[in-house]
Structure formats: C-alpha cells, structure tokens
N, C-alpha and C positions, 0 to 999 in steps of 0.2 A: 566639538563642533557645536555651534549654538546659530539655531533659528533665530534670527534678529528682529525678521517680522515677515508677515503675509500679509498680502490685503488685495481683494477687487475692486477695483475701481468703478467708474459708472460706464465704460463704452466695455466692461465687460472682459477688461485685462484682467487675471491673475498675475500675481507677482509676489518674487520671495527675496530674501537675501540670507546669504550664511556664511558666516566667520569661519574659518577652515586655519586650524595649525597644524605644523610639521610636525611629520611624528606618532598624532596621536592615528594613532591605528583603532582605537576602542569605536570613533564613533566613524569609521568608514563606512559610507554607503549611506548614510543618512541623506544627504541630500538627493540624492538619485531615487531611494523610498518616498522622498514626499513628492516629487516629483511626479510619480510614475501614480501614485497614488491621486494625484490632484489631477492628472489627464484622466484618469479613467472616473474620478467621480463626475468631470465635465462630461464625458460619453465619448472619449476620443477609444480607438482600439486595441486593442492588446499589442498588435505590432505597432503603432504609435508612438505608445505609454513604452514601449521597450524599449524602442529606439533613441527615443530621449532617456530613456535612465540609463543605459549600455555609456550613451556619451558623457552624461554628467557623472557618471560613476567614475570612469576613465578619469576625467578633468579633476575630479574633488581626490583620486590616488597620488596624481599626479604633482598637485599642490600638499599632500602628506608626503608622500617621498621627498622631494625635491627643494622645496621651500620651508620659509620659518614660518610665513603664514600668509595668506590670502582670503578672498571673497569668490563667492559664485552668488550670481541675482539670474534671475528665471522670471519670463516674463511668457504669459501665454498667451495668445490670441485666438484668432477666429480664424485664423490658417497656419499659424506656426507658431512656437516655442523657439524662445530666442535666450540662449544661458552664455552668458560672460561668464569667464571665473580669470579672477588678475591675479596673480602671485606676485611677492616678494622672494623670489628665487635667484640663482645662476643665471637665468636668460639660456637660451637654446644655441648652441654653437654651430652646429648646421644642419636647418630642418629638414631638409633632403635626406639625412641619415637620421634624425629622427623617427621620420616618417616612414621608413624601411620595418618592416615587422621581425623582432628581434634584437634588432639596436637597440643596447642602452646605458644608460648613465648612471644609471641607479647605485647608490653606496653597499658596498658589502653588508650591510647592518639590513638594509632593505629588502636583498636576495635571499639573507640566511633566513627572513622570515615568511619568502615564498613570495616574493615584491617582485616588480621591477623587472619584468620578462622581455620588454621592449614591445609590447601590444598595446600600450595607452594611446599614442596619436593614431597610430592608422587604424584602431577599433573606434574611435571616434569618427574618423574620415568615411569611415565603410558603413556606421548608424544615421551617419547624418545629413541630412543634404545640400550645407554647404558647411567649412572650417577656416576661416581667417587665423592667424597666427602671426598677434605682435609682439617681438622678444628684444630685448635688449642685454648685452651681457653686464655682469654684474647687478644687474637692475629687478630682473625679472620678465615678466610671460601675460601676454594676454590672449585667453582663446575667445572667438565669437561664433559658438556654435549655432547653426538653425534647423529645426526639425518641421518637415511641412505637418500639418495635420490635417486632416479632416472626420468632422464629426459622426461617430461611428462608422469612419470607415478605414 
C-alpha cells in the first residue's frame, strides 16, 4: 500500500490518495489509520474518526481480497469525508446479495486466512451515511463513500 500524496488545500480540504494491491495483507488498514488519524488531528470525534475508518477499512479489504489493484482518495471537508476507492476487480454480480451480511465471494485462500466473512458492504452501509456502488463485471467496482462530520462533535 503506498501513500501517493496528501495535501490541504486553501478552502481547507484535506485529501489523500492510495495505491492498494491484491493480496497484500501486510499493509491492511493503513488507509483507514491515516484516516482516522487525520479526522481527529482536525478535532472531528472519536465516533466520527471511527466511522470513517470502519468504512475505509471495509473498502481498502475489499479491494485486497478481490481485485489485482485499485485506489482509495479521501477528501475531507468541513462537514464530510468523502472516500472513492475504484478497483480493477470481478465487478459485483448482484449487490443485493452483496449487501446481505454474510454473503460472500471471497476465494478460499482469503477465508483460510480469516477474510472474507461477507461484512464488508453492509459494515460500510451501517458506518456511513450514504454508499453508492458502481460495478461493472469483469471490469471492476466503484464505491462513493460519505461520512457527515462535525467538529468535535
């Protein structure tokens, strides 16, 4: 996983972006730590800062499971977090049973190492306060997570 860049702009956006390959399991959770970690230096609150990294966690698994490789960019405001992450994966064959807690797709390789429970979308649907999901098969996945925030609270 590699941080590609951060930077705030002047109206006071944070923003990140990060490379995410299939597979690697060593650097899971990093995006969802810098995340979680960059809401709470702003002063956002600990159920905030959760909610968004619960989601981005989900997303950046999901894109190691699933996919050869993908992007999540995080873009933070002055009332939400807003996290893309676009895979080069499968694409979702029917989200309706995605979305089901406990469905999953997950490759055996993925479960033997304690993966792939079928909680990824709808743990993101239930952190987040809105989930768009664009899929195409064969092609891959796009999610458009949003988290409201407000400061310290």
């Amino acid at each position: 996983m590699v941080l590609e860049s951060a930077h705030q702009d002047p109206e006071d956006e944070l923003e990140g972006y990060f490379s995410i390959r299939g597979g690697e399991f060593e650097d899971a959770g990093t995006c969802a730590t810098v995340i979680k970690s960059a809401l709470r230096k702003l002063g956002h609150s600990d159920e905030c800062a959760s909610r968004a990294a619960v989601s981005a966690f989900e997303a950046e698994m999901n894109v190691i499971i699933h996919a050869v490789a993908g992007t999540l960019n995080y873009t933070i405001g002055s009332d939400e977090i807003l996290i893309t992450v676009t895979d080069m994966g499968p694409g979702i064959e029917d989200i309706g049973r995605a979305m089901t807690e406990g469905f999953s797709t997950a490759p055996e390789w993925a479960k033997e190492k304690g993966w792939g429970s079928g909680l990824g979308l709808p743990n993101i649907k239930k952190h987040s306060d809105s989930l768009e999901i664009d899929t195409r098969k064969g092609e891959g996945t796009t999610l458009t997570i949003r988290v409201m925030l407000t400061p310290g609270g």
